[in-house]
C-alpha positions as CSV (number, residue, x, y, z in Angstrom):
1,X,-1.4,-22.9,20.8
2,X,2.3,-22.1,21.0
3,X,3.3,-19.3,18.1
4,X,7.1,-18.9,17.8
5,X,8.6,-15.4,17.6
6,X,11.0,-16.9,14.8
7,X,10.0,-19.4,12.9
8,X,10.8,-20.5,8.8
9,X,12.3,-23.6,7.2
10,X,15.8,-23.1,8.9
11,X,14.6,-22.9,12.3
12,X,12.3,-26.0,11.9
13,X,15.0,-27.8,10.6
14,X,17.1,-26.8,14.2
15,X,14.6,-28.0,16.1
16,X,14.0,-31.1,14.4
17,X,17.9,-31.9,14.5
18,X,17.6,-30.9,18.3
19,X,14.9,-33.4,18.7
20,X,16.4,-35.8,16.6
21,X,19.3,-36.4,19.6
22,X,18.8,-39.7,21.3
23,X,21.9,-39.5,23.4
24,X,24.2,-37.0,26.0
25,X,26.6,-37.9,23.4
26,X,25.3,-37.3,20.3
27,X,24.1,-34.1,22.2
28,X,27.8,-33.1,22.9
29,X,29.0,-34.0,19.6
30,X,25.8,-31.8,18.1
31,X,26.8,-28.8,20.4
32,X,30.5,-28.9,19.8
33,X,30.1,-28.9,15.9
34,X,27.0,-25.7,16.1
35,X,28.1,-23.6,19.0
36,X,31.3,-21.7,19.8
37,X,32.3,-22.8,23.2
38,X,31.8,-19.1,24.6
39,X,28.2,-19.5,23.1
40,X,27.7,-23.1,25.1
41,X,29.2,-21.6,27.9
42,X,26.4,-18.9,27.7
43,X,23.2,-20.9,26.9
44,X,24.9,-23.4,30.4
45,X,25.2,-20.6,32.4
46,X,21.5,-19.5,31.8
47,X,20.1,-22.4,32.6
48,X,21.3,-22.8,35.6
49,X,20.7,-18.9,36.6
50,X,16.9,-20.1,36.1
51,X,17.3,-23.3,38.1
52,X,18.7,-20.8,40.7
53,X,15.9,-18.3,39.9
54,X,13.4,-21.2,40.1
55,X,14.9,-21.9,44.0
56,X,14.3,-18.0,44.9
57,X,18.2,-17.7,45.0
58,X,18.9,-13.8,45.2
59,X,20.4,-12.1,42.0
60,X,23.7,-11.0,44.1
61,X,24.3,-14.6,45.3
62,X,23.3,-15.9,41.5
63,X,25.9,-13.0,40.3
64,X,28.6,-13.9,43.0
65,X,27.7,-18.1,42.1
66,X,27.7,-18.3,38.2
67,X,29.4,-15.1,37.4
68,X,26.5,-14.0,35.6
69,X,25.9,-10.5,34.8
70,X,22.9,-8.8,36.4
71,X,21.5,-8.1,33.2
72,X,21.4,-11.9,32.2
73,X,20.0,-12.6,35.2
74,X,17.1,-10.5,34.9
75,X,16.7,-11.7,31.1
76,X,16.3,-15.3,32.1
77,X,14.0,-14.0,34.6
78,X,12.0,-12.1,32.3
79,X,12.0,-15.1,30.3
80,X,10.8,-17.3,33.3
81,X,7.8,-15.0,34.5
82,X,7.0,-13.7,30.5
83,X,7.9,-15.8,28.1
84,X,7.5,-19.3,26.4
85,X,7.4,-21.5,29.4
86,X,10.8,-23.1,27.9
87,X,12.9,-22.8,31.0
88,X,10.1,-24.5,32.5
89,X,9.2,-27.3,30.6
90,X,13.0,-28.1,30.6
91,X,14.0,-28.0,34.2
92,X,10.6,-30.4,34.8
93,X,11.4,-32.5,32.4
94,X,15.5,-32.7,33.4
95,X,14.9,-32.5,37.1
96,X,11.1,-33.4,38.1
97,X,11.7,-32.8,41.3
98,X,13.5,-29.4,41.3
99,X,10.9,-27.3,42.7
100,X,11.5,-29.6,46.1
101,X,15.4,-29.5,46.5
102,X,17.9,-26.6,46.8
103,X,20.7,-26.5,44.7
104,X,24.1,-27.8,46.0
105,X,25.9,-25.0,48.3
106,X,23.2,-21.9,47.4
107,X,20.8,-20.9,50.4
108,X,17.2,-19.4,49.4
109,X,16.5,-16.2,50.8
């Protein structure tokens, strides 16, 4: 069984307005009310440094595709080999298919 590293009555409450979003807008709305745009920009840009990660992309092409930092990249990666499984269970459930296609324009090496 899953134990959170952070979790009280606040957090529970995020998650169940998280899973309370029935819609891409209602998730928009939801995001641009909670997060700053740098902050959205930030959680976007990780997920897809671990969809690239996912695809075996390099961290220099990842760095010289998203802009990300070297140090986020090996965060999420940290994250994808050590932690939660959340990346994971995510990019299954919003792309079941992604461990079969490349992303658009980025060669595995």
């Amino acid at each position: 069984m899953f134990t959170p590293k952070v979790q009280n009555e606040q957090t529970d409450l995020l998650m169940k307005a998280l899973l309370s979003l029935t819609s891409m807008e209602e998730a928009y709305r939801f995001c641009e009310d909670v997060l700053t745009v740098q902050e959205l920009k930030s959680i976007t840009q990780r997920l897809e440094v671990a969809i690239l990660l996912k695809h075996r992309v390099t961290y220099q092409e990842i760095a010289k595709t998203t802009g990300a930092s070297t140090a986020t990249i090996s965060r999420v990666n940290r994250s994808l080999l050590y932690g939660a499984d959340g990346y994971t269970f995510v990019l299954r459930q919003i792309d079941p298919e992604n461990d079969a296609r490349s992303p658009a324009g980025i060669s595995a090496e």
